[in-house]
C-alpha positions as YAML, in Angstrom:
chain: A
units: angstrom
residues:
- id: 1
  name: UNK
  ca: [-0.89, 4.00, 16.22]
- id: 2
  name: UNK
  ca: [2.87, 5.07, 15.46]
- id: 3
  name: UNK
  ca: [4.30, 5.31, 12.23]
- id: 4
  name: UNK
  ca: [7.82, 4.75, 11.02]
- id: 5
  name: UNK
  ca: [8.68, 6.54, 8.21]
- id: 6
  name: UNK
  ca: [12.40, 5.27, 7.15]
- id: 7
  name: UNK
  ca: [14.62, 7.89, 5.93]
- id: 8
  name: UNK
  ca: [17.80, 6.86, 4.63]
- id: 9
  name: UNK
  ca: [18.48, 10.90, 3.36]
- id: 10
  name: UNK
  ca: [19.51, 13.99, 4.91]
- id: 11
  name: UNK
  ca: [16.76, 14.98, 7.41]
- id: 12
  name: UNK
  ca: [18.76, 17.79, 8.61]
- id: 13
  name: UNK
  ca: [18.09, 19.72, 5.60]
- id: 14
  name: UNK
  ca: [14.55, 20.13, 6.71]
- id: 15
  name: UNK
  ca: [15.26, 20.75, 10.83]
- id: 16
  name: UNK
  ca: [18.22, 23.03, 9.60]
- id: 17
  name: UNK
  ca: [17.22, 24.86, 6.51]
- id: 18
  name: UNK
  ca: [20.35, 27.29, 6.60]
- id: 19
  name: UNK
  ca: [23.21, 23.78, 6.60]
- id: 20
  name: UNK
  ca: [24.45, 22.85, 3.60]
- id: 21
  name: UNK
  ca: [23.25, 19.92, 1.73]
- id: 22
  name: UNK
  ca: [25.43, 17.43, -0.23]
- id: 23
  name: UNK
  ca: [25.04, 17.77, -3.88]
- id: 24
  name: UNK
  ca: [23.87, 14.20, -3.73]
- id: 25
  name: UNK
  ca: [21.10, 14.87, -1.89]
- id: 26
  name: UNK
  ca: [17.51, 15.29, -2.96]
- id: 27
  name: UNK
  ca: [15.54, 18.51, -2.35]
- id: 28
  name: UNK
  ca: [13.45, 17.14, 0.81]
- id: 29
  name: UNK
  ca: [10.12, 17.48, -1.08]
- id: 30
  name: UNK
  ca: [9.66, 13.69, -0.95]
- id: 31
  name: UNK
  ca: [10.53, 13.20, 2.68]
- id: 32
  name: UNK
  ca: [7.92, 16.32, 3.09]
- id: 33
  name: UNK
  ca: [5.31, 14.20, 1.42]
- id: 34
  name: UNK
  ca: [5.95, 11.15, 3.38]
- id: 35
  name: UNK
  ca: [5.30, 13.14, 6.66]
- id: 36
  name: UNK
  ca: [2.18, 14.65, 4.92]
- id: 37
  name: UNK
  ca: [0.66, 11.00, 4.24]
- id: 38
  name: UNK
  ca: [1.64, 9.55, 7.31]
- id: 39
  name: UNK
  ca: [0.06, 12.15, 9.47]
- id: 40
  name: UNK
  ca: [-3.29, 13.17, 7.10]
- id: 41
  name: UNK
  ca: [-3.95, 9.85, 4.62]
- id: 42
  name: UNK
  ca: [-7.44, 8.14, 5.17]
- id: 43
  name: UNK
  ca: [-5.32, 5.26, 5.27]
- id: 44
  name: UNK
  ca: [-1.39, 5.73, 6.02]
- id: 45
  name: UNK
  ca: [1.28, 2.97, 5.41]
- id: 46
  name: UNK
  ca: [2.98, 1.30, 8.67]
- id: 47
  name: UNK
  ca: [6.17, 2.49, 6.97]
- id: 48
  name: UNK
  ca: [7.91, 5.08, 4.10]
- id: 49
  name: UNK
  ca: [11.15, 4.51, 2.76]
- id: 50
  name: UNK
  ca: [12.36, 8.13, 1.45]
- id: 51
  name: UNK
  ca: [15.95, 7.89, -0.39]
- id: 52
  name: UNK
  ca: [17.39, 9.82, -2.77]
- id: 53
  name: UNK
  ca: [18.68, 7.40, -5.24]
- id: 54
  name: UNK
  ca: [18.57, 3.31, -5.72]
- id: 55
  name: UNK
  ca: [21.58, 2.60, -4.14]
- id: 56
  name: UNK
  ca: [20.71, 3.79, -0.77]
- id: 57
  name: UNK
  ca: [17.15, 1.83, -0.97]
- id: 58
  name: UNK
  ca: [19.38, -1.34, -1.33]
- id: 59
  name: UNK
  ca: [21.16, -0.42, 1.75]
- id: 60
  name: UNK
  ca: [18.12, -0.06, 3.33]
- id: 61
  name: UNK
  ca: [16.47, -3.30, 2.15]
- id: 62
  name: UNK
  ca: [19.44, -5.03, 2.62]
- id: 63
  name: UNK
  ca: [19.69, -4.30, 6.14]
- id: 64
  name: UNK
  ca: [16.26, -4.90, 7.07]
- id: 65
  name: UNK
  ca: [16.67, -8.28, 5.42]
- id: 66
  name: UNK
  ca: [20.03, -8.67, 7.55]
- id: 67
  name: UNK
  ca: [17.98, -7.95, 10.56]
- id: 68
  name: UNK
  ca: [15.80, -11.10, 9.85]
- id: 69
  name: UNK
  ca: [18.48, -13.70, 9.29]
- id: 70
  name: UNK
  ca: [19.97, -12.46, 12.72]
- id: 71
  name: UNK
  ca: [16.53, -13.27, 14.74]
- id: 72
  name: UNK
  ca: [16.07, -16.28, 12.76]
- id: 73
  name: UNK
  ca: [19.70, -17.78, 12.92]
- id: 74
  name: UNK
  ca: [20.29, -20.36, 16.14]
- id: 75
  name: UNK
  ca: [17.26, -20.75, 17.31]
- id: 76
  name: UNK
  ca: [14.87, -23.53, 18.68]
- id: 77
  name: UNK
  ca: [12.38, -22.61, 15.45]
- id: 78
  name: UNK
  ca: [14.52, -21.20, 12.70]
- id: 79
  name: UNK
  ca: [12.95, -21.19, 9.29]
- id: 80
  name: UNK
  ca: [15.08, -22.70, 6.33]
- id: 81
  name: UNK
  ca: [16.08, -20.47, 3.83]
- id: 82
  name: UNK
  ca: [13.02, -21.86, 1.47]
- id: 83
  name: UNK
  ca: [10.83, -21.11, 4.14]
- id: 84
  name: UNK
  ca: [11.94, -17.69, 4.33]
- id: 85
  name: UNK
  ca: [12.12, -16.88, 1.15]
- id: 86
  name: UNK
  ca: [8.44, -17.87, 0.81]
- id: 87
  name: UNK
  ca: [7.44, -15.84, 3.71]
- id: 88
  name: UNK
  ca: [8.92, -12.80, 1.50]
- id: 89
  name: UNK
  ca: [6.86, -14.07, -1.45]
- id: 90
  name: UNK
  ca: [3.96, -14.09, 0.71]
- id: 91
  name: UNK
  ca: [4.34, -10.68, 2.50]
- id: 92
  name: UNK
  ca: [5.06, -8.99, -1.12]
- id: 93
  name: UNK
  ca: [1.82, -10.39, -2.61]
- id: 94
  name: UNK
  ca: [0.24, -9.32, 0.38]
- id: 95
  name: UNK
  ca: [1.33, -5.47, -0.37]
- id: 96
  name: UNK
  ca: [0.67, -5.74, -3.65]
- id: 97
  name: UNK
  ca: [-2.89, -6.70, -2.68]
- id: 98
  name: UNK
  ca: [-3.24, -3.59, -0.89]
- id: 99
  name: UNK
  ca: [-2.00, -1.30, -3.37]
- id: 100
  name: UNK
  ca: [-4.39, -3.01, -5.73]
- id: 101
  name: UNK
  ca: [-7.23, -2.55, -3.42]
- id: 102
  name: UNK
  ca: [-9.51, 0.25, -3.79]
...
């Protein structure tokens, strides 16, 4: 199985060690441990989401979220808004389940 691993940071830093990073930027130790888990945990996530600050995890959400409404707008089985947003209630149960989980 393939796993994403989102990241919404400079990933050049890591293939070019010698470029300059913005002094926004994180050091890429968290995108190195995202890589780590996804290739050698018993159990990897289907996804990562590495930023380096809460701004740029809204971005992220928010377009992910934008992507939905597009495939659900105009078509023969949209979901209502309500729906939707219980499908998100749902789904984040559902992870916190797992993360619960032993």
């Amino acid at each position: 199985m393939i796993y994403r691993i989102i990241l919404a940071t400079t990933i050049l830093a890591l293939l070019l060690p010698g470029l300059a990073r913005p002094a926004f930027a994180k050091e890429p130790d968290e995108v190195s441990a995202a890589i780590m888990q996804a290739l050698f945990d018993a159990s990897p996530k289907p996804n990562y989401l590495v930023v380096p600050n809460q701004e740029e995890a809204g971005w992220t959400i928010r377009k992910i979220i934008e992507e939905m409404a597009e495939l659900n707008a105009d078509q023969a089985y949209s979901y209502s808004d309500e729906e939707l947003i219980e499908m998100l209630k749902e789904a984040t149960a559902a992870q916190r389940a797992r993360g619960a989980a032993p």
